[in-house]
Structure formats: structure tokens, C-alpha cells
C-alpha atoms as a printed R data frame, in Angstrom:
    type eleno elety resid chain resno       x       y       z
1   ATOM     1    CA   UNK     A     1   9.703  -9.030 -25.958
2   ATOM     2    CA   UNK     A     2   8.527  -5.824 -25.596
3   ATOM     3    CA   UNK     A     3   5.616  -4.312 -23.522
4   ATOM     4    CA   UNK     A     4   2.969  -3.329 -26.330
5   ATOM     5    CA   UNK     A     5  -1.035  -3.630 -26.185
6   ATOM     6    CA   UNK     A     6  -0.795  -6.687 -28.760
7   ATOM     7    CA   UNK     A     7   1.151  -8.889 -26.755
8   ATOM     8    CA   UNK     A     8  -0.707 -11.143 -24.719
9   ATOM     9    CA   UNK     A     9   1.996 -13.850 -24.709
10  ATOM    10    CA   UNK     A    10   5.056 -13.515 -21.822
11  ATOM    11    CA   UNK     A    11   7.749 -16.300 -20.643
12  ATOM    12    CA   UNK     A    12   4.924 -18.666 -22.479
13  ATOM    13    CA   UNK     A    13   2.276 -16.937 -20.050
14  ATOM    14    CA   UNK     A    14  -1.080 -16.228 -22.027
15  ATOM    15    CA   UNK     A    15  -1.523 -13.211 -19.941
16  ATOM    16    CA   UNK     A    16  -5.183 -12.525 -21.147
17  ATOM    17    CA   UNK     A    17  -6.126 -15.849 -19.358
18  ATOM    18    CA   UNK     A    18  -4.235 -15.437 -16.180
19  ATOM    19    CA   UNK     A    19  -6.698 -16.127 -12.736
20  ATOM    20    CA   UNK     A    20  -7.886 -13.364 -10.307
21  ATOM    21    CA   UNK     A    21  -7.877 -14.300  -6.744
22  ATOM    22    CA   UNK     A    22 -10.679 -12.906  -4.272
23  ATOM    23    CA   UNK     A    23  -9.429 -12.361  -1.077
24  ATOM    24    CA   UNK     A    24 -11.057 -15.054   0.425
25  ATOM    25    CA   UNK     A    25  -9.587 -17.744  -2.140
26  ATOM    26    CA   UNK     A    26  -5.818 -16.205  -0.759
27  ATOM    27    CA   UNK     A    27  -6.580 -16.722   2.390
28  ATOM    28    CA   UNK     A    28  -7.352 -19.911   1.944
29  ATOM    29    CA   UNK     A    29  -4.706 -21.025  -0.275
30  ATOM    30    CA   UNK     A    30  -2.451 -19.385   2.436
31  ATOM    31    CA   UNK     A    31  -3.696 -21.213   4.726
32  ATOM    32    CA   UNK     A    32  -2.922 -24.953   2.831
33  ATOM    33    CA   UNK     A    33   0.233 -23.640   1.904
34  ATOM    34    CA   UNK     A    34   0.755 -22.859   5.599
35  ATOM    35    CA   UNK     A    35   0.158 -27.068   6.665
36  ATOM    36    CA   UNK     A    36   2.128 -28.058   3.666
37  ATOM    37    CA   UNK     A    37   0.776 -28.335   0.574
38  ATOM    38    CA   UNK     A    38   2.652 -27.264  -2.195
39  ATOM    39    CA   UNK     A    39   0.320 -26.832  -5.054
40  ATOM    40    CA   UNK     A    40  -1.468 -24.299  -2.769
41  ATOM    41    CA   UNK     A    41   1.738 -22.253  -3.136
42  ATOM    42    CA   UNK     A    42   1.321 -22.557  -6.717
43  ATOM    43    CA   UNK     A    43  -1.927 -21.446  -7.071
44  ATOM    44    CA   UNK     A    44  -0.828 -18.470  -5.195
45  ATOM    45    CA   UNK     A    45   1.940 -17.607  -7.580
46  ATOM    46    CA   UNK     A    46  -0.127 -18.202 -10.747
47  ATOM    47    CA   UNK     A    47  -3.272 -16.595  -9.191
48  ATOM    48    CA   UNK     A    48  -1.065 -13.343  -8.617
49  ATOM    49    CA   UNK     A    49   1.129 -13.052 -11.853
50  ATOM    50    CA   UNK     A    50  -1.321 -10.204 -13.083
51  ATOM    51    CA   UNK     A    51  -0.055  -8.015  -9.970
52  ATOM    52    CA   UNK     A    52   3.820  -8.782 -11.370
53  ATOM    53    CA   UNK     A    53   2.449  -8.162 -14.933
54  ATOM    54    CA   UNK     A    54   0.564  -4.725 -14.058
55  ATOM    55    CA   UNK     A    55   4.099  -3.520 -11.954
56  ATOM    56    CA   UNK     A    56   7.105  -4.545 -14.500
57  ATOM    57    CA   UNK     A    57   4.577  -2.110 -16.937
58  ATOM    58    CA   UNK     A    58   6.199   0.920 -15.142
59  ATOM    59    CA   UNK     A    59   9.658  -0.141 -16.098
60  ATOM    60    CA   UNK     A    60   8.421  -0.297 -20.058
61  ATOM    61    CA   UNK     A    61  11.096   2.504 -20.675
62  ATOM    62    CA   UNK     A    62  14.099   0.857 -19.120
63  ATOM    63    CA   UNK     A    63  14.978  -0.649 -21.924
64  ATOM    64    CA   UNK     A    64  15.138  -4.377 -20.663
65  ATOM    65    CA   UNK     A    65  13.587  -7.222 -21.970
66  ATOM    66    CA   UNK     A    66  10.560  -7.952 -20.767
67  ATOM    67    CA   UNK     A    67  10.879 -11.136 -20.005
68  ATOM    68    CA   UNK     A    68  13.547 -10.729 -18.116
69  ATOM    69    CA   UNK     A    69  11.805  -8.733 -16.220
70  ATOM    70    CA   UNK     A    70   8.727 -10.543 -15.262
71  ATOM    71    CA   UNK     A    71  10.944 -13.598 -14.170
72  ATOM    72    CA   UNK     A    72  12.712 -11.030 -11.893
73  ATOM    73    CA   UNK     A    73   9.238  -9.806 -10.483
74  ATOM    74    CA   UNK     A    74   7.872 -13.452 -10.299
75  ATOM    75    CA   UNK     A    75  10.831 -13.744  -8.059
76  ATOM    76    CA   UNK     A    76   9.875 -11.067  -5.836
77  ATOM    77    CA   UNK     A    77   6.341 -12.773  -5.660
78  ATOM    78    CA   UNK     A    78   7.527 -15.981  -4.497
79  ATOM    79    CA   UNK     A    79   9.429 -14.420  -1.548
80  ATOM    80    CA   UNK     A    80   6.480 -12.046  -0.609
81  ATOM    81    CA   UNK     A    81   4.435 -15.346  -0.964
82  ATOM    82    CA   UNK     A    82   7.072 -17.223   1.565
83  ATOM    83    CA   UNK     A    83   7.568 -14.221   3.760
84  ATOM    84    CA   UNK     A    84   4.129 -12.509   4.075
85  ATOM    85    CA   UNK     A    85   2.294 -12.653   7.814
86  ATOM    86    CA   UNK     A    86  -1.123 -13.713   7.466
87  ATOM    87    CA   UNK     A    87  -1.702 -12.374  10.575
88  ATOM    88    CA   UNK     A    88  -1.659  -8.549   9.555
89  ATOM    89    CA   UNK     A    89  -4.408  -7.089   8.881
90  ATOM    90    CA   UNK     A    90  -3.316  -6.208   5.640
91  ATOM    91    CA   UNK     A    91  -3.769  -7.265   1.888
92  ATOM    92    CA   UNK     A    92  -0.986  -9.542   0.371
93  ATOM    93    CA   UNK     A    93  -1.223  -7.531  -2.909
94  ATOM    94    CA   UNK     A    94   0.186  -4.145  -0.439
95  ATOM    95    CA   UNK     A    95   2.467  -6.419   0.777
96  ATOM    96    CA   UNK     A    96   3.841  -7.719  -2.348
97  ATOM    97    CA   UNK     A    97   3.916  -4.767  -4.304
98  ATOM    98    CA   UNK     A    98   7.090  -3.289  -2.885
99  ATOM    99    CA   UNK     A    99   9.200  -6.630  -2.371
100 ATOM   100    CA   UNK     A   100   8.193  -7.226  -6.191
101 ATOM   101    CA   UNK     A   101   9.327  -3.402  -6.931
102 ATOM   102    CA   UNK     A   102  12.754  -3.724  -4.927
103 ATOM   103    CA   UNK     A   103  13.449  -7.220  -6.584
104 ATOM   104    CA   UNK     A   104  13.389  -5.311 -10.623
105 ATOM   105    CA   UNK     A   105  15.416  -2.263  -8.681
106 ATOM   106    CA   UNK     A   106  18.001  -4.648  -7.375
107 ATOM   107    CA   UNK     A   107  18.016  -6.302 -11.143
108 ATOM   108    CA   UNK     A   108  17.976  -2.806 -13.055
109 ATOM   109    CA   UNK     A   109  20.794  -1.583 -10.828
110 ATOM   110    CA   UNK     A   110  23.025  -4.764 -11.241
111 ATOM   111    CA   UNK     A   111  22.743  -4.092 -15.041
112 ATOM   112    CA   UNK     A   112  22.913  -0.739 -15.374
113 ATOM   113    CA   UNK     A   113  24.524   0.783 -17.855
114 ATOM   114    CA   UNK     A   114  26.378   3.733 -15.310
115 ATOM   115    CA   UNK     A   115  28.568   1.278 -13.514
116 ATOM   116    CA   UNK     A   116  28.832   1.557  -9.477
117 ATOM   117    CA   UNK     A   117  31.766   0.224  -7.820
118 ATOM   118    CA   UNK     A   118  31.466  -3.278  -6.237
119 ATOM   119    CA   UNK     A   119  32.551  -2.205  -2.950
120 ATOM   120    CA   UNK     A   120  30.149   0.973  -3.065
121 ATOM   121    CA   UNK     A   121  27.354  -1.904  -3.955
122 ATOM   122    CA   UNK     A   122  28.419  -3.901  -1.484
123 ATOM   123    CA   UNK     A   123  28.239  -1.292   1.233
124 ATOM   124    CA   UNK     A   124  24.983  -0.444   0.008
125 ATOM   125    CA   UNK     A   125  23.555  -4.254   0.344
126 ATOM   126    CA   UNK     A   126  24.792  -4.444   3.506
127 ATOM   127    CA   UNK     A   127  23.104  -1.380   4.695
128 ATOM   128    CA   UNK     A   128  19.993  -2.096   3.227
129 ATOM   129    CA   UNK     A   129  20.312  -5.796   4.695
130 ATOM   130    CA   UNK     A   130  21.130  -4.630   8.260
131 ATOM   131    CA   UNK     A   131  17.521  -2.015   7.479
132 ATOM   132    CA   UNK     A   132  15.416  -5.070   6.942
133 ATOM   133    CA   UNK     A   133  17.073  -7.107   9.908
134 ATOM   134    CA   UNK     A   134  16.936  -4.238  12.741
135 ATOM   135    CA   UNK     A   135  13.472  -3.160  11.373
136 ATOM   136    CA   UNK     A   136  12.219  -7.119  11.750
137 ATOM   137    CA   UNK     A   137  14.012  -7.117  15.537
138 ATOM   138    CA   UNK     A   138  13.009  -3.920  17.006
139 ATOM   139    CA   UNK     A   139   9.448  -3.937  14.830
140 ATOM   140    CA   UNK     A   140  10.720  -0.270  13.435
141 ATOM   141    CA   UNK     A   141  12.325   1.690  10.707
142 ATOM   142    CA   UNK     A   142  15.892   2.079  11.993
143 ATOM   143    CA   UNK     A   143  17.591   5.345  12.224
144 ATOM   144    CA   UNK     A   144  21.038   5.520  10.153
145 ATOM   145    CA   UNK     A   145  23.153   5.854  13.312
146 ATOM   146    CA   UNK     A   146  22.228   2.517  14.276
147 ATOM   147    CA   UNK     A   147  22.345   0.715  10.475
148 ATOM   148    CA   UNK     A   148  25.912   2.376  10.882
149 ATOM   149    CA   UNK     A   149  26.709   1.117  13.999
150 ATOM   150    CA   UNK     A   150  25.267  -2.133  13.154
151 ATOM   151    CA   UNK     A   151  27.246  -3.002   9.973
152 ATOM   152    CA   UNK     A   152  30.092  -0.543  11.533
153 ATOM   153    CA   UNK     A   153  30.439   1.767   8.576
154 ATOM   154    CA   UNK     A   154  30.506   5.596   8.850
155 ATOM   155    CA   UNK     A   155  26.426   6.945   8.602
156 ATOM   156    CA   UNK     A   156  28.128   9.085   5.397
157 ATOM   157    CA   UNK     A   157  29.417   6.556   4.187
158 ATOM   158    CA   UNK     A   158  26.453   4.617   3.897
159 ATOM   159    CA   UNK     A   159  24.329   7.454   2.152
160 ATOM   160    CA   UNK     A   160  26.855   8.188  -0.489
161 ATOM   161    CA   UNK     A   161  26.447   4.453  -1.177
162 ATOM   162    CA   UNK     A   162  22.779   4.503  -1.356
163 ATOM   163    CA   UNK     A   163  22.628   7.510  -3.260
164 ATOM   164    CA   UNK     A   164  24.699   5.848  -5.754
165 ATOM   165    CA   UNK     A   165  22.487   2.934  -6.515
166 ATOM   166    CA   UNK     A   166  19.392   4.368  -6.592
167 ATOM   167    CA   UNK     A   167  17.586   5.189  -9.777
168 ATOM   168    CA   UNK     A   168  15.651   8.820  -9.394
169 ATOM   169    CA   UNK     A   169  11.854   8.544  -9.037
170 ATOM   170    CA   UNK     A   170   8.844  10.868  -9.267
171 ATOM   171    CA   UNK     A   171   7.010  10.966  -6.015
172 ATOM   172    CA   UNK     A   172   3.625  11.135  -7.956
173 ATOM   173    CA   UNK     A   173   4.643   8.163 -10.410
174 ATOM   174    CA   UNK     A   174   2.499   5.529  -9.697
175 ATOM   175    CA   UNK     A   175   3.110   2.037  -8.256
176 ATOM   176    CA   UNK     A   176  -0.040   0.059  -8.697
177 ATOM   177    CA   UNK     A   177  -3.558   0.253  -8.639
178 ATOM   178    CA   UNK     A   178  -5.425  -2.005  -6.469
179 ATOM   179    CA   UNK     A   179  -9.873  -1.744  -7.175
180 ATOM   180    CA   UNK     A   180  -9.620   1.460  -8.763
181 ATOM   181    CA   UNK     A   181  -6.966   3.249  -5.859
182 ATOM   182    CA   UNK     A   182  -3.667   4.098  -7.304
183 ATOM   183    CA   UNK     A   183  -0.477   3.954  -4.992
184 ATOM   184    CA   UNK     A   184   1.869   6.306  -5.620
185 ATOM   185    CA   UNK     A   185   6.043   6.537  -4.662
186 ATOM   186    CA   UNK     A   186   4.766   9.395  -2.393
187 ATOM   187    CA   UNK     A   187   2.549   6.925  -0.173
188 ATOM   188    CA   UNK     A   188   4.713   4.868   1.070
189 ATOM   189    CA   UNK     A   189   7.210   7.425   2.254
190 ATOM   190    CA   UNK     A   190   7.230   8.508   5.907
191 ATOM   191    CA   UNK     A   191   6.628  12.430   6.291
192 ATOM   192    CA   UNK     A   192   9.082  13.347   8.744
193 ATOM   193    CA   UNK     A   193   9.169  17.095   8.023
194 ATOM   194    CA   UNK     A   194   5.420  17.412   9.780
195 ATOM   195    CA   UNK     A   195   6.204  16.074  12.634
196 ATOM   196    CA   UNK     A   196   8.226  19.109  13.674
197 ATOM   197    CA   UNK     A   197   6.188  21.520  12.333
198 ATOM   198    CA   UNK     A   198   3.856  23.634  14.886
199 ATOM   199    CA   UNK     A   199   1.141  24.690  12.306
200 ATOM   200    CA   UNK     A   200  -1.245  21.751  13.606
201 ATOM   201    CA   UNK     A   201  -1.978  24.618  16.489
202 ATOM   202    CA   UNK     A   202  -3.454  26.498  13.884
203 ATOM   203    CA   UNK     A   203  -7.320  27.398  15.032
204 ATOM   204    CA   UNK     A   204  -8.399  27.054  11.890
205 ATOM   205    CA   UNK     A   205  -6.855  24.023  10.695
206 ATOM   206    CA   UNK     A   206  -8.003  23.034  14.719
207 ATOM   207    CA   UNK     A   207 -11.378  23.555  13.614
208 ATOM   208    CA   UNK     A   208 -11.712  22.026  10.424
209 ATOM   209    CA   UNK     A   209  -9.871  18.511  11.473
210 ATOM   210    CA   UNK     A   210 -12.842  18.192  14.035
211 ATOM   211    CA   UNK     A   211 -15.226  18.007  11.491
212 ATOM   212    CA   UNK     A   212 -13.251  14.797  10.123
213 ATOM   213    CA   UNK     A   213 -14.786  11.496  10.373
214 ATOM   214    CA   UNK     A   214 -13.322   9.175  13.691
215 ATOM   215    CA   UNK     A   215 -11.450   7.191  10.888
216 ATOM   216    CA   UNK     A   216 -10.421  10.319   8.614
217 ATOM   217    CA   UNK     A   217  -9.106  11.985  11.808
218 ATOM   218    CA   UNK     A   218  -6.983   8.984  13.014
219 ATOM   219    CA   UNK     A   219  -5.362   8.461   9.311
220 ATOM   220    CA   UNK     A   220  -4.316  12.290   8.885
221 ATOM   221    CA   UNK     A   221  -3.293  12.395  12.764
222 ATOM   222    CA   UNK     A   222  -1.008   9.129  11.845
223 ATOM   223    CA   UNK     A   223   0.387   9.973   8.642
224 ATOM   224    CA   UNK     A   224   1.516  14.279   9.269
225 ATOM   225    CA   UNK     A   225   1.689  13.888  12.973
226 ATOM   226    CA   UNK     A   226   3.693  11.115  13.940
227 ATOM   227    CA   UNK     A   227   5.544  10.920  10.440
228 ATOM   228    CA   UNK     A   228   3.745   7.147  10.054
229 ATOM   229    CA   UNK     A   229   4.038   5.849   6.736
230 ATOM   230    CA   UNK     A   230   0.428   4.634   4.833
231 ATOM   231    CA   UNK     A   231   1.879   1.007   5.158
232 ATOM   232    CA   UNK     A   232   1.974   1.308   8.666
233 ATOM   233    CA   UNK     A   233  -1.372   3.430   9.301
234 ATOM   234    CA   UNK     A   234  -2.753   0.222   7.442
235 ATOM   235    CA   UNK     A   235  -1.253  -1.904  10.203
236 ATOM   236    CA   UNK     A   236  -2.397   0.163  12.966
237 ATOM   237    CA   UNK     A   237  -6.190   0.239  11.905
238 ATOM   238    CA   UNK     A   238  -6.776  -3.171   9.974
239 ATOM   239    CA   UNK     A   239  -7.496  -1.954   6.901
240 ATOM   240    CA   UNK     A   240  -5.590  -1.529   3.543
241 ATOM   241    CA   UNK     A   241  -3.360   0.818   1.995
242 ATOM   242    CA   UNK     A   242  -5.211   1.452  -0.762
243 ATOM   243    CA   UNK     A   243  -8.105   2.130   1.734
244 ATOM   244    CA   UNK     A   244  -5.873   4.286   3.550
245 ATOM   245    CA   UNK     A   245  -4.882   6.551   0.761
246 ATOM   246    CA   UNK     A   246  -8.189   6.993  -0.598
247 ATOM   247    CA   UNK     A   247  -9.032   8.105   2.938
248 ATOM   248    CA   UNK     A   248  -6.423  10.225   3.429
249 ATOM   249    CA   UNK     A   249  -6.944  11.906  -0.073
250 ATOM   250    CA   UNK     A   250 -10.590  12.965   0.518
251 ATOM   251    CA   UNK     A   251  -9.886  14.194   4.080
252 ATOM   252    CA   UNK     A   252  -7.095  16.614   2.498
253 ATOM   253    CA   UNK     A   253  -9.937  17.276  -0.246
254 ATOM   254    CA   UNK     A   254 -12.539  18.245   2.375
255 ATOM   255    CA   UNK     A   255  -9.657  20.657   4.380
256 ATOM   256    CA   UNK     A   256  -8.644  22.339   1.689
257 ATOM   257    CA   UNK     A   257 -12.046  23.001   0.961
258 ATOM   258    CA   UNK     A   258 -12.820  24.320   4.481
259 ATOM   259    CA   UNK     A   259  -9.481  26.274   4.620
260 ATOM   260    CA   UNK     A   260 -10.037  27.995   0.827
């Protein structure tokens, strides 16, 4: 079926009637599921199948049946659902989002029409496995020395496999829009060029950062000076990401208005 305006009707889903969860009713359905109870889990997945709906929109031009692809991204909802930390201080829908996005990639890139080897894929899983795995033990991103020493594959190696299964992406295409802030491909990628950069010394850029807000000061100190991604500048200050970036997008508003 294709994605068009008309449609309200997907996998037998009448998606004009589909729930909205508050945050509080998550957390408490989290918490049922947590001691058990298995229709809680299923209020969770039908209570969040407009967040699948409004993400397998961006794949509209891939050419794949829709369908298809919302049973994909429902996939990717149950394991965010069966994997997410309600301890975090951060939204499930920021959470989900990306496990939902890497479940279509995984999908589209298994189908594609440009065939990869099955060893390159291969290599590429197992890199991307070993990623998740070090990242959960050590509680951070792991450098590609050690994914190659941990899966004992040359580090080029592994990025010619990558490269080869990945789809190219617009940093500014969007990713989902959560209470009127839109995510972007470009907020959830770590800014490691900054963090070797000197021009923070700058007097004038000096100046106009202490005019910041305590909050708007921490979030731009985070993001360009440490090379922190938005997901984890979330994490650190118990908010959201969406909060984050709208944050982070007016401080840069009010510098560049200082520094014009």
C-alpha cells in the first residue's frame, strides 16, 4: 500500500484512531509490564504505533511496500519496548526512534536492489554487533581499534564494510518530530571535529557564551566541547533530546546574533 494522505488503513491498522500516550500513562504501563503483565506490553505497542507510522513516512520514496515496512518498524518498537531503561532520564519516544530507524535500515539494506556481498554484510553485522556490546560494557561509544580488536578484523576492513551497507543520508533530513521539535540526522551525531579546535579561546566568542543561560551554557559546552552527542547531553542533564536541541538551537541563535 502506498503512503498517500487518503490512506488511513495499514496492516488492518485504522491509523486515524490509533491512541496517544502521555508520559505518565508510559510510565505506568512500563511499570506493569515490568512485574509481569503482558497486556501492559501491549498497550505500549499499540499506544506507540503513531511514532512507527510518523518514521516509516521518511522512507515513502524507497520504493517498498508500506506494509512491509511498518511491520519492520513495529519490530523495532517491540525491542525498544523490551530493551528501554526506565531509569534514564530520558523519553522512550528518543529512545525508540533510532532502534525503530536502524530496524527499516537493516530491512532496506537486506533488499536492496545494489547487492553487497554476504561476507562484506557479515563483517559489517559483526562490527556493528561488537559496537552495541562494548558500548553496553564500558557505558561508551567504542573507538574502531577496539571493535577491530574485538571481532579481530583489520579497522579498514571494517569501514569498507560499513561504507558498503549504508544508504547516504542528508544531515538536515529529518528523523521525527516530538511536540513541535524536529530531530534531525545531524543531532544525533557526535561532533568530534570541535573538540580539537582552539577557537573556544576566542574573547569574543568568551564573552558572548557567558551571557548563556546555566542550562544553555552546559548543552553547547557538552555538545562542541567534549564532542557529546544530543542523546547523551540528554542523559547527562535529565531532560530530553528534543529539549536539548531546541536548547541548543536558540543558544547558537542568540551567538550568532552577538557575534554578527
Amino acid at each position: 500500500m502506498a503512503l498517500v494522505n487518503s490512506k488511513v488503513e495499514i496492516c488492518g491498522v485504522n491509523t486515524s484512531k490509533l491512541p496517544l500516550l502521555t508520559n505518565e500513562e508510559k510510565e505506568e504501563l512500563f511499570c506493569r509490564m515490568s512485574q509481569g503483565d503482558n497486556n501492559a506490553k501491549e498497550q505500549l505497542i499499540y499506544g506507540n504505533l503513531r511514532l512507527v507510522l510518523s518514521i516509516i513516512r521518511r522512507f515513502s520514496n524507497s520504493n517498498e511496500n508500506a506494509d512491509d515496512l511498518f511491520q519492520i518498524g513495529c519490530i523495532g518498537l517491540i525491542k525498544a519496548i523490551n530493551n528501554f531503561d526506565t531509569t534514564l532520564q530520558v523519553k522512550f519516544s528518543t529512545y525508540a526512534v533510532p532502534m525503530i530507524i536502524g530496524e527499516i535500515r537493516r530491512y532496506l539494506r537486506d533488499n536492496n536492489s545494489i547487492r553487497v556481498s554476504r561476507s562484506l554484510r557479515d563483517m559489517a553485522y559483526k562490527a556493528i554487533y561488537a559496537k552495541d556490546q562494548l558500548t553496553r560494557k564500558n557505558a561508551k561509544e567504542p573507538t574502531l581499534n577496539e571493535i577491530a580488536g574485538e571481532i579481530g578484523i583489520p579497522k579498514e576492513d571494517i569501514v569498507y564494510a560499513l561504507d558498503a551497507i549504508q544508504s547516504p543520508v542528508s544531515l538536515f533530513e529529518p528523523v521525527y518530530n516530538e511536540a513541535g521539535d524536529t530531530l534531525y540526522v545531524m543531532d544525533q551525531i557526535s561532533d568530534k571535529k570541535n573538540r580539537e579546535e582552539v577557537w573556544v579561546e576566542h574573547i569574543a566568542l568568551n564573552e558572548a557564551m557567558k551571557r548563556l543561560g546555566e542550562r544553555e551554557y552546559e548543552i553547547l559546552d557538552l555538545r562542541f566541547f567534549h564532542g557529546k552527542t544530543q542523546m547523551e547531553v540528554a542523559q547527562t542533564i535529565g531532560i530530553s533530546q528534543a529539549q536539548v536541541s531546541r536548547l541548543e538551537k536558540n543558544a547558537l541563535k542568540f551567538l550568532k546574533k552577538c557575534l554578527s
